[in-house]
C-alpha positions as CSV (number, residue, x, y, z in Angstrom):
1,X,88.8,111.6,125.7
2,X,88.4,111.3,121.9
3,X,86.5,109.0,120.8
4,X,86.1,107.6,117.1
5,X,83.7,104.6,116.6
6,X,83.4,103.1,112.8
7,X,80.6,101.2,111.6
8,X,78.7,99.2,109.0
9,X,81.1,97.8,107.8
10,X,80.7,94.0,106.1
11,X,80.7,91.8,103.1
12,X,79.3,92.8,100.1
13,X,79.1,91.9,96.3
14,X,80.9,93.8,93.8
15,X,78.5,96.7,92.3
16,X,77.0,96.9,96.0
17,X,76.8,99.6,98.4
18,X,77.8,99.9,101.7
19,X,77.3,103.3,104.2
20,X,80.2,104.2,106.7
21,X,79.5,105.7,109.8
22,X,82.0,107.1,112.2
23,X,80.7,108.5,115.4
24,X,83.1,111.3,117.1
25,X,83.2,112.4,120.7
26,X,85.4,114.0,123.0
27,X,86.4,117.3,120.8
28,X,85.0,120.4,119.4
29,X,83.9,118.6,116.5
30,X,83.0,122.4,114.6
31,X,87.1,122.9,114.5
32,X,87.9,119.5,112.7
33,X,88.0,117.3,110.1
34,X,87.1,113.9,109.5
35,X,88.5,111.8,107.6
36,X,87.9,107.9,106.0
37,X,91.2,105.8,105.4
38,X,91.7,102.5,104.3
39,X,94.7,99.5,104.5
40,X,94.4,96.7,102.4
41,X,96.7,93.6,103.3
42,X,99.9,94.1,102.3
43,X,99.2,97.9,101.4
44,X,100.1,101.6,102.6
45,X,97.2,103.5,104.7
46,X,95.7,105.8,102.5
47,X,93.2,108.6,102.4
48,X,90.2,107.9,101.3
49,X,88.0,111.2,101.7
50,X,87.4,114.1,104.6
51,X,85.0,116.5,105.4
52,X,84.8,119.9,107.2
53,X,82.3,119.7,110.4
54,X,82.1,123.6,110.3
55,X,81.6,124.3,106.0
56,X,81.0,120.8,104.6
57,X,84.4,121.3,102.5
58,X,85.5,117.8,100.8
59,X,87.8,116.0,99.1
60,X,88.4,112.0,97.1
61,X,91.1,110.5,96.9
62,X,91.0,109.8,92.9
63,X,90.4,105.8,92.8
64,X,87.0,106.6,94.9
65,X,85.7,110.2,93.4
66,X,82.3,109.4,91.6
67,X,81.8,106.2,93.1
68,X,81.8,107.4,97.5
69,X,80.6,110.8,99.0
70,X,81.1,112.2,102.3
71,X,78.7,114.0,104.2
72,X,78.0,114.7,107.7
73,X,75.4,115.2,110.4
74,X,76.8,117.7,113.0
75,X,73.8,116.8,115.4
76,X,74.9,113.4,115.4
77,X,78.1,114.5,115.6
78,X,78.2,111.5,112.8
79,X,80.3,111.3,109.7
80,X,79.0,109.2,106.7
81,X,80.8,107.3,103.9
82,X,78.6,106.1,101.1
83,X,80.0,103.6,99.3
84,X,78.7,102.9,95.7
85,X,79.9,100.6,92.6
86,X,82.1,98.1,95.1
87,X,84.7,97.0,93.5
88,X,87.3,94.1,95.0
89,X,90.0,96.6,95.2
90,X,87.9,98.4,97.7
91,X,88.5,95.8,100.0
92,X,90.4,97.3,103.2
93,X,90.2,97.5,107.2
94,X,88.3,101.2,106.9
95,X,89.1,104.1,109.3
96,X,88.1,107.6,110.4
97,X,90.3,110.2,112.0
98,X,90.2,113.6,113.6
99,X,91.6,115.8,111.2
100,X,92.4,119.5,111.5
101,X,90.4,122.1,109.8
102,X,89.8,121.6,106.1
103,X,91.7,118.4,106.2
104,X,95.1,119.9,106.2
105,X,97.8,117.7,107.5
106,X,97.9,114.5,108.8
107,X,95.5,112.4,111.1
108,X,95.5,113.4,114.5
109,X,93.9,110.4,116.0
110,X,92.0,107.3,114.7
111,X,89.6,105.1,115.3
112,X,89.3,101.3,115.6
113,X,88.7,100.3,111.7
114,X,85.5,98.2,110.6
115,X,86.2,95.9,107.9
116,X,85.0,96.4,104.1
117,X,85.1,93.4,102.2
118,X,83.8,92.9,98.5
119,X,83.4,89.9,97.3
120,X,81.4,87.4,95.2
């Protein structure tokens, strides 16, 4: 079964930092993306970043590029997000998702969301 479990999410200040982690299972992970999403109340789903588990091939969505990188550990079959220079608009329900190669397309499944909120 595939499996997608998001953490470290939590309440931070603006100008913090928060890491991500998304934990796959169930898949061939060396054939797949993964990708970070977020949904703000009242907002759209959108993409947020994805990596390549085989080549390490990335992209930002542009509100985030400069401030969060992607990287991943394919021993840990683990997926980072690390979140720099927080800002309020940041604040969303946060999700990965199993991507095909090189990101193309859209998600094909998700996980559970861990909740990203900046605040003073």
């Amino acid at each position: 079964q595939v499996q997608l479990v998001e953490s470290g999410g939590g309440l931070v200040q603006p100008g913090g930092s928060l890491r991500l982690s998304c934990v796959a299972s169930g898949f061939t992970l060396a054939y797949y993306g993964i990708g970070w999403f977020r949904q703000a109340p009242g907002k759209e789903r959108e993409g947020v970043s994805c990596i390549s588990m085989s080549d390490a091939y990335t992209n930002y969505s542009e509100s985030v590029k400069g401030r969060f990188t992607i990287s991943r550990d394919n021993a840990k079959k683990t997926v980072y997000l690390q979140m720099n220079s927080l800002k309020p608009e940041d604040t969303a329900v946060y999700y990965c998702a199993r991507q095909r190669y090189r990101c193309s397309g859209p998600p094909l499944s998700w996980g559970q969301g861990t909740q990203v909120t900046v605040s003073s």
